[in-house]
Structures are given as structure tokens and as C-alpha cells.
C-alpha positions in Angstrom: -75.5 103.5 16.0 -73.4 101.1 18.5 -70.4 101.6 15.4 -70.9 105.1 15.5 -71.0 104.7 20.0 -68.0 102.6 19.7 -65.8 105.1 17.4 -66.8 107.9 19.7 -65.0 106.4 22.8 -62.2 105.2 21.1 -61.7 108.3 19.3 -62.3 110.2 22.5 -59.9 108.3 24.8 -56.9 108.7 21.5 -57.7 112.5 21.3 -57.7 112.7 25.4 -54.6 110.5 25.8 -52.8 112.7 22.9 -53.7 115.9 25.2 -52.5 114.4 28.7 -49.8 112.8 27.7 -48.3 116.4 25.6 -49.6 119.4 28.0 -48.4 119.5 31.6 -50.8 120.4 33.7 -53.8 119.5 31.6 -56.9 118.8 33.8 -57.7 115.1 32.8 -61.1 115.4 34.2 -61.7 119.3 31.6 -60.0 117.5 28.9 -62.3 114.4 29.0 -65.5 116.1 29.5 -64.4 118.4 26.7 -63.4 115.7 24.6 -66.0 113.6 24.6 -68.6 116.4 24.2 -66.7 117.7 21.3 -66.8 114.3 19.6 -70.1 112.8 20.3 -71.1 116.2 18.9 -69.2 115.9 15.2 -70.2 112.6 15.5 -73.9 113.4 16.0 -73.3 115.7 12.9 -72.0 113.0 10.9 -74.8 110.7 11.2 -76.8 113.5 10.6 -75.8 113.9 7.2 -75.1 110.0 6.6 -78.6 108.8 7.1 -80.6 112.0 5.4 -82.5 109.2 3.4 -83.4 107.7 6.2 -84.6 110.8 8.3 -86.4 108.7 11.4 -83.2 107.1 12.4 -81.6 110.1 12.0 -84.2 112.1 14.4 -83.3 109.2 17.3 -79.6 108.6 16.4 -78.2 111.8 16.4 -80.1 113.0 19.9 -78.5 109.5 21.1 -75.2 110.1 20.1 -74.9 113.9 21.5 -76.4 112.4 24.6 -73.1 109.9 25.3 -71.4 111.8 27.2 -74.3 112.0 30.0 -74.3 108.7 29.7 -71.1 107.7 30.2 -71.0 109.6 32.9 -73.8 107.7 34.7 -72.2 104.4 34.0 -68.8 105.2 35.6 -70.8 107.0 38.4 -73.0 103.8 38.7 -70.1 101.9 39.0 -68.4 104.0 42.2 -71.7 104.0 43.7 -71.7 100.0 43.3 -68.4 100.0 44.6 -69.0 102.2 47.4 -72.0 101.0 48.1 -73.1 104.6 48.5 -76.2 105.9 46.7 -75.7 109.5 47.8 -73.1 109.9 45.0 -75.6 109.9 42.7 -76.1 114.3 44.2 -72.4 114.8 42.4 -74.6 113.8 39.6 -76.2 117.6 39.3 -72.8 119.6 39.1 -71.2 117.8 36.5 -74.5 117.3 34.3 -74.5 121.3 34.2 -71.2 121.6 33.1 -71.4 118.7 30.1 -74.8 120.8 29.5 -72.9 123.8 28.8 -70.0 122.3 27.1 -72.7 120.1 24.9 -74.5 123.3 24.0 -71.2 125.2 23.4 -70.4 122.6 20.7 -73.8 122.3 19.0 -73.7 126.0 18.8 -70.3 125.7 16.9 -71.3 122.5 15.0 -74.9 123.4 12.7 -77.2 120.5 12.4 -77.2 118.4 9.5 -73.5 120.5 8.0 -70.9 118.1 8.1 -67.8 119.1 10.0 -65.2 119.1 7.5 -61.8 119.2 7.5 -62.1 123.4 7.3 -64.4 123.3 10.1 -62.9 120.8 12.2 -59.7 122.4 12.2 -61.5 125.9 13.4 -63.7 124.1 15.5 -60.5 121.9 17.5 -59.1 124.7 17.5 -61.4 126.8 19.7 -61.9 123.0 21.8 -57.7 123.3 22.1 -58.1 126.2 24.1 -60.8 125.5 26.3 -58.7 122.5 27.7 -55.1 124.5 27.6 -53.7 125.7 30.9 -52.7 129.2 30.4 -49.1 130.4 29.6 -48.4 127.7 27.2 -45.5 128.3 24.7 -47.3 128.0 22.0 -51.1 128.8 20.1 -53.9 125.7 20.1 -53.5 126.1 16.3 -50.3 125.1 16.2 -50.5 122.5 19.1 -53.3 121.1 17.0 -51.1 121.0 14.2 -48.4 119.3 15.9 -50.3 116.4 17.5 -52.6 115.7 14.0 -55.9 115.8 15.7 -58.0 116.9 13.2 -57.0 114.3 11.5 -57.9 111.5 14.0 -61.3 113.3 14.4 -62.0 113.5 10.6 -61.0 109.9 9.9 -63.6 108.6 12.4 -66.6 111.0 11.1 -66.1 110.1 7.8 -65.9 106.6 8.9 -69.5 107.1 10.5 -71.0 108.7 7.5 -69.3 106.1 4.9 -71.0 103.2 7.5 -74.3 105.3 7.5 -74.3 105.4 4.0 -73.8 102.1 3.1 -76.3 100.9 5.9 -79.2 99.1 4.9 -81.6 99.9 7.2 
């Protein structure tokens, strides 16, 4: 699981990075939310399908792993309010929770339980996630953006990755 944890922020902050740093204009606070909901998501999927031989670590690592990016988001809020020392941040808490809810669901929707997302599917999949963090009027089609960057790629190499490590676990 803390493999799996690990790959998901790197892989999230490489995929998030790649976006920012090609798309003027790009929302860094929409791309990361997005980001990191699409990959705990596959990743969650992955694990899935790595540890069916082992389906009670499965039942408490993939809920874990789709739950990161609430999480995450409690630790970097903890941290301001530390800073701060102001516990009524904790009330921004509500609004953003809602939206990683609906972005969470909006991936699990588009990611079937136990079905690992394959290359096929992650391109379709990334695809639909390209143009959910895209300003509008940009020259050219998520597809091809997609294309252009090689983030399917990055994305597949980690969940395959988590299932070869699930696999090969001895648990």
C-alpha cells in the first residue's frame, strides 16, 4: 500500500507539472484536484486486480487509495492551520471535499471496479480528464495534447508497476 501511496503522488505531481508547465492558463488548483483524483482512482483499480488472491487487503487497500486525495488535502490544510494558527480554516474544508467528491465519483464511474485500466482505456479515460482541466479555446483536441505530452504512458507505467508489486507481494 505505502508503494502504491508513494507512486500515486509522484505520478500525480509529473502528470500535474507536465499540464502547468504546457497549457497557459491552466488552473493549478483544477488540474491537481483532477489529477490526483484521476490517479488514486486507476491506481485503486490496479490494486484491485493485483491482490484478487488476496481479496481482504484488497477490500481495505483500494477504498484507501481512492481516499488519498481527501487526505492529502487534510494534511496540507493541517499544515496552514498550524502555520496560521487558525483552526477556522478547517470550514474551507466542506467546499473543496464536495468538489473531490464529485470528481472522485466522476472517475470511479469511468473506471469499473476490479477492470484494469489499460492502455485502451486510459487513453479514453485521460482523455475525457484532458478536458476537464483545459481552458477553453485551446488550439488543439485533449486527444492530441495527450498525445503530445505521453501521459498515458506515465500513468500506465506506474499502474502496472502497482499491479506487478501486488502480485509479487507476499502478504
Amino acid at each position: 500500500m505505502a508503494f502504491s501511496t508513494l507512486g500515486v503522488l509522484s505520478v500525480t505531481q509529473e502528470l500535474a507539472g507536465a499540464i502547468l508547465e504546457d497549457i497557459d492558463g491552466a488552473d493549478p488548483e483544477l488540474v491537481a484536484e483532477e489529477t490526483l483524483c484521476l490517479v488514486a482512482t486507476a491506481t485503486a483499480r490496479a490494486a484491485e486486480v493485483a491482490l484478487r488472491e488476496h481479496p481482504s487487503i484488497a477490500e481495505l487497500a483500494a477504498p484507501a487509495l481512492i481516499e488519498i486525495p481527501f487526505i492529502y488535502r487534510d494534511y496540507l490544510l493541517g499544515g496552514e492551520m498550524l502555520r496560521r494558527n487558525d483552526s477556522t480554516l478547517a470550514e474551507m474544508g466542506d467546499e473543496v471535499y464536495a468538489r473531490l467528491q464529485r470528481k472522485r465519483e466522476f472517475y470511479a464511474v469511468h473506471m469499473p471496479a476490479n477492470q484494469f485500466p489499460g492502455e485502451r482505456a486510459l487513453t479514453d479515460k485521460m482523455s475525457l480528464w484532458m478536458g476537464r482541466i483545459s481552458p477553453p479555446k485551446l488550439p488543439e483536441l485533449p486527444t492530441e495534447r495527450l498525445e503530445k505530452l505521453g501521459l498515458v504512458e506515465l500513468l500506465l507505467m506506474h499502474l502496472k508497476l502497482v499491479l506487478a508489486f501486488g502480485r509479487r507481494s507476499k502478504v
